[in-house]
C-alpha positions in Angstrom: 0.0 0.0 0.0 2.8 2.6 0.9 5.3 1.3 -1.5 5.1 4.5 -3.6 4.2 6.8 -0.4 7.8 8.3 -0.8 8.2 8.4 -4.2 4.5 10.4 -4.1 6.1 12.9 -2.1 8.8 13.4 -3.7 7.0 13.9 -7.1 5.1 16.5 -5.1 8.3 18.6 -4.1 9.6 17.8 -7.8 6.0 19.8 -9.3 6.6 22.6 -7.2 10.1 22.8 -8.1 9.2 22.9 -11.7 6.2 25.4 -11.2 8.6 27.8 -9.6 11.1 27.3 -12.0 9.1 27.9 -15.2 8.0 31.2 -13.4 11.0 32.7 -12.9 11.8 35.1 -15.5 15.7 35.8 -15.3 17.8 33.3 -16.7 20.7 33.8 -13.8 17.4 32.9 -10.9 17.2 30.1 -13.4 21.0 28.8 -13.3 20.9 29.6 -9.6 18.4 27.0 -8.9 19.5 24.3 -11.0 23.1 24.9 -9.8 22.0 24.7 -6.2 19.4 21.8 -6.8 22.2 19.3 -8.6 24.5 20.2 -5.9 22.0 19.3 -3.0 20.8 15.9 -4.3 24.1 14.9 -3.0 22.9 15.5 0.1 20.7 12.5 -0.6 23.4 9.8 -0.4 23.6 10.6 3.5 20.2 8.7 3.2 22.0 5.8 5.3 22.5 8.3 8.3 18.0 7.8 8.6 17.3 4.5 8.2 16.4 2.9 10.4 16.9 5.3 13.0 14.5 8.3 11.9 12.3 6.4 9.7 12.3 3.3 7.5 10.0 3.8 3.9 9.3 1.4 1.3 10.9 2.7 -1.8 11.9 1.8 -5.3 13.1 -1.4 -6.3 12.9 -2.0 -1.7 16.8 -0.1 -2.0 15.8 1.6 1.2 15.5 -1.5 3.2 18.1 -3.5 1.5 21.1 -0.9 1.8 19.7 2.2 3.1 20.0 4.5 -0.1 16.9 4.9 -2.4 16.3 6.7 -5.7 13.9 8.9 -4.5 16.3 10.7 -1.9 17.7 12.0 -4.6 14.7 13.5 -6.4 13.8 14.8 -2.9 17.0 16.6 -2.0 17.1 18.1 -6.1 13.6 19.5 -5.5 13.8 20.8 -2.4 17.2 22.3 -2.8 16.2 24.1 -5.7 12.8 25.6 -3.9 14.5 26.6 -0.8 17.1 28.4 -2.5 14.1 30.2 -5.1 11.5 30.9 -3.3 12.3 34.1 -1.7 13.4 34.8 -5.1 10.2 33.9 -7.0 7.8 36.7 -4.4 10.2 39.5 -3.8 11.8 40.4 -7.2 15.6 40.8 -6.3 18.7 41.1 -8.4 22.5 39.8 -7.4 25.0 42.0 -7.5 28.7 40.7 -6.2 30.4 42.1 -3.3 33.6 42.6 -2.1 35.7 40.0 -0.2 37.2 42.6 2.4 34.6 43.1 4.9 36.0 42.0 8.0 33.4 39.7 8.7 34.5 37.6 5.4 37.3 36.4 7.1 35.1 33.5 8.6 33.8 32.7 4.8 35.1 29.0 4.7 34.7 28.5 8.4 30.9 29.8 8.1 30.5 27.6 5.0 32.1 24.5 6.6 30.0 25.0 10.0 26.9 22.7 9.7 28.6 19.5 8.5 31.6 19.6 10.9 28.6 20.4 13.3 26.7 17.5 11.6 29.7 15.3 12.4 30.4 16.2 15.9 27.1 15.9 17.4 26.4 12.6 15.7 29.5 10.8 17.5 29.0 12.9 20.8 25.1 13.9 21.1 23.3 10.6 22.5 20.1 12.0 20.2 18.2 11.2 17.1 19.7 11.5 13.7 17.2 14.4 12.5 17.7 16.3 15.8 21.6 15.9 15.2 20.5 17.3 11.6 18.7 19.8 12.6 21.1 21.5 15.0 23.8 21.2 12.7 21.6 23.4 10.3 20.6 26.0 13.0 24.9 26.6 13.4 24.9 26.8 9.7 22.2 29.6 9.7 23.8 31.5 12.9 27.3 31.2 11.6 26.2 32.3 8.4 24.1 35.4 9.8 27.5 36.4 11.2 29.7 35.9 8.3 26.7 37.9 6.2 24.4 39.4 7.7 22.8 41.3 4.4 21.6 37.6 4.2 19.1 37.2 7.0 15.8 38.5 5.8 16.3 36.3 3.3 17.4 33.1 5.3 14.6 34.0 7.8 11.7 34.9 5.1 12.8 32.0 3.6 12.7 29.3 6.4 9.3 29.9 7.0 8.1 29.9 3.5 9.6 26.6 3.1 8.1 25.1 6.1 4.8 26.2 4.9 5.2 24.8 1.7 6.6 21.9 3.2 4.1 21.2 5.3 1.0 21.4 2.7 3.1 19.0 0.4 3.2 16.3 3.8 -0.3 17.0 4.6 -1.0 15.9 1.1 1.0 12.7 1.5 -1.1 11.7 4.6 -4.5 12.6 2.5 -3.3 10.2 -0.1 -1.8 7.3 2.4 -3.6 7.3 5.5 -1.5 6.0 8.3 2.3 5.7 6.4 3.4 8.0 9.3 2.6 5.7 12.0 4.1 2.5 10.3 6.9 4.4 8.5 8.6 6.4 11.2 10.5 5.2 14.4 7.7 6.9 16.8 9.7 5.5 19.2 12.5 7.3 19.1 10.9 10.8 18.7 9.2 13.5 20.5 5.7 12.0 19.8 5.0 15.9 19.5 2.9 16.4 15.9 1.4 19.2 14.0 -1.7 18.6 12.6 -0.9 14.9 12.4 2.8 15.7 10.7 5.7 14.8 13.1 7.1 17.8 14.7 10.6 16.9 13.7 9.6 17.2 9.8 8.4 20.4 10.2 11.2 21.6 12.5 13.7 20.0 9.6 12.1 21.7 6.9 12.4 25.3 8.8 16.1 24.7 9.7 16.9 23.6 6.3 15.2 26.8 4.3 17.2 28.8 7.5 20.1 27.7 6.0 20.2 26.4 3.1 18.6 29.7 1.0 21.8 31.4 2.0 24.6 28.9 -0.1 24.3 30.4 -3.4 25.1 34.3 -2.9 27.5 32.8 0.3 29.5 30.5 -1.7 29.5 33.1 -4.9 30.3 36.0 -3.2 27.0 37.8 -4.2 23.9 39.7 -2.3 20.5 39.9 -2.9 19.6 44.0 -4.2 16.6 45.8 -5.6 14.0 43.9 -3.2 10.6 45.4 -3.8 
C-alpha cells in the first residue's frame, strides 16, 4: 500500500520545483536553482544516516531497506534544494549584485561555510540523540554562523525558512490525504518527541524550517553575491 508513499512525495516537491522554475523570469534565478538543486541531491546519499533510526519507507526497487540509499532521496533533496534556494526569489523580485571579499566579517567565509557539516559530524558521534535532531542542529549553526559571516543575508534566510516550512508542510499534509497511516508504520515513533502538527511529526516540520534557514543562503554565500533591488 505505501510502497510508492515516498516516491509520491517526492513527485510532489519535484511539481513545485518545476512550477517555480518555469516562473521565474531571469535566466541567472534560473541557473541559480538548478546549480544549487544538482548540488543538494548529493545530500541525498547521507540517506544511510535515517534509516532505520528516523524512519524506515518502502521505496523503489525495496533499496531503502536493502542498503539504506533509495532513488527517490535523490529527487527529494534536487527539489527541495532548488525551492528553498528560489523561493524568496520567485515573491520578492531581487537582483544579485557581487560584493567585495574585504569586509571584515568575510574572514570566517570558509569556516561559516564548513560549519553545519563539521557540526553535523560532531554531534552525531558525541550527542546521545536522534539523527534528525543531530541534523537539525547542525543546520541551525549553519544559519547563525552564516548570519554572522553575512548578515545582508538574513531576511532572506529568515523569510525564507518559514516559506519553506509552509510549503513543506502542505506538500506532507498531502502525502497523509493520499496514504492514510504511512506515518505511524513508516517512522521510528519511538524514538521521537511524539509531539505532531496537525498529524505531521514535529521533527519534519522543524527539519524543513532549519533547512530553508540555511540552506537559501549557499548560493550568494558561496559566490560571493547579495540579494539587491528587493521590492
Amino acid at each position: 500500500m505505501y510502497h510508492y508513499a515516498w516516491l509520491s512525495l517526492s513527485v510532489i516537491m519535484f511539481a513545485i520545483w518545476v512550477a517555480i522554475y518555469l516562473s521565474l523570469k531571469s535566466k541567472i534565478a534560473r541557473r541559480e536553482m538548478f546549480v544549487v538543486s544538482a548540488w543538494t541531491s548529493l545530500l541525498g546519499l547521507t540517506e544511510p544516516l535515517f534509516v532505520p533510526a528516523y524512519w524506515n519507507p518502502p521505496s523503489l526497487f525495496n533499496l531503502a531497506e536493502r542498503t539504506g540509499f533509495d532513488l527517490e532521496s535523490l529527487l527529494f533533496a534536487f527539489a527541495v534544494g532548488g525551492i528553498v534556494v528560489s523561493a524568496y526569489e520567485y515573491i520578492f523580485a531581487a537582483a544579485h549584485l557581487s560584493i567585495s571579499h574585504h569586509n571584515h566579517h568575510h574572514r570566517f567565509h570558509l569556516l561559516a561555510l564548513a560549519s553545519s557539516p563539521l557540526a553535523l559530524l560532531i554531534f552525531l558521534f558525541f550527542l546521545p540523540i536522534n539523527v534528525i535532531y543531530s541534523a537539525s542542529l547542525a543546520l541551525l549553526v549553519g544559519f547563525f554562523s552564516t548570519w554572522y559571516c553575512r548578515p545582508d543575508l538574513v531576511r532572506k534566510m529568515a523569510v525564507s525558512g518559514v516559506l519553506f516550512a509552509a510549503i513543506y508542510f502542505l506538500s506532507f499534509s498531502a502525502l497523509r490525504v493520499l496514504f492514510p497511516g504511512y506515518i505511524e508504520t513508516v517512522w521510528n515513533l519511538p524514538a521521537l518527541s511524539g509531539w505532531f502538527a496537525v498529524g505531521m511529526p514535529a521533527e519534519e516540520l522543524l527539519w524543513a524550517f532549519t533547512f530553508g534557514l540555511y540552506w537559501s543562503s549557499v548560493y550568494e554565500h558561496l559566490t560571493w553575491h547579495k540579494l539587491n533591488n528587493i521590492k
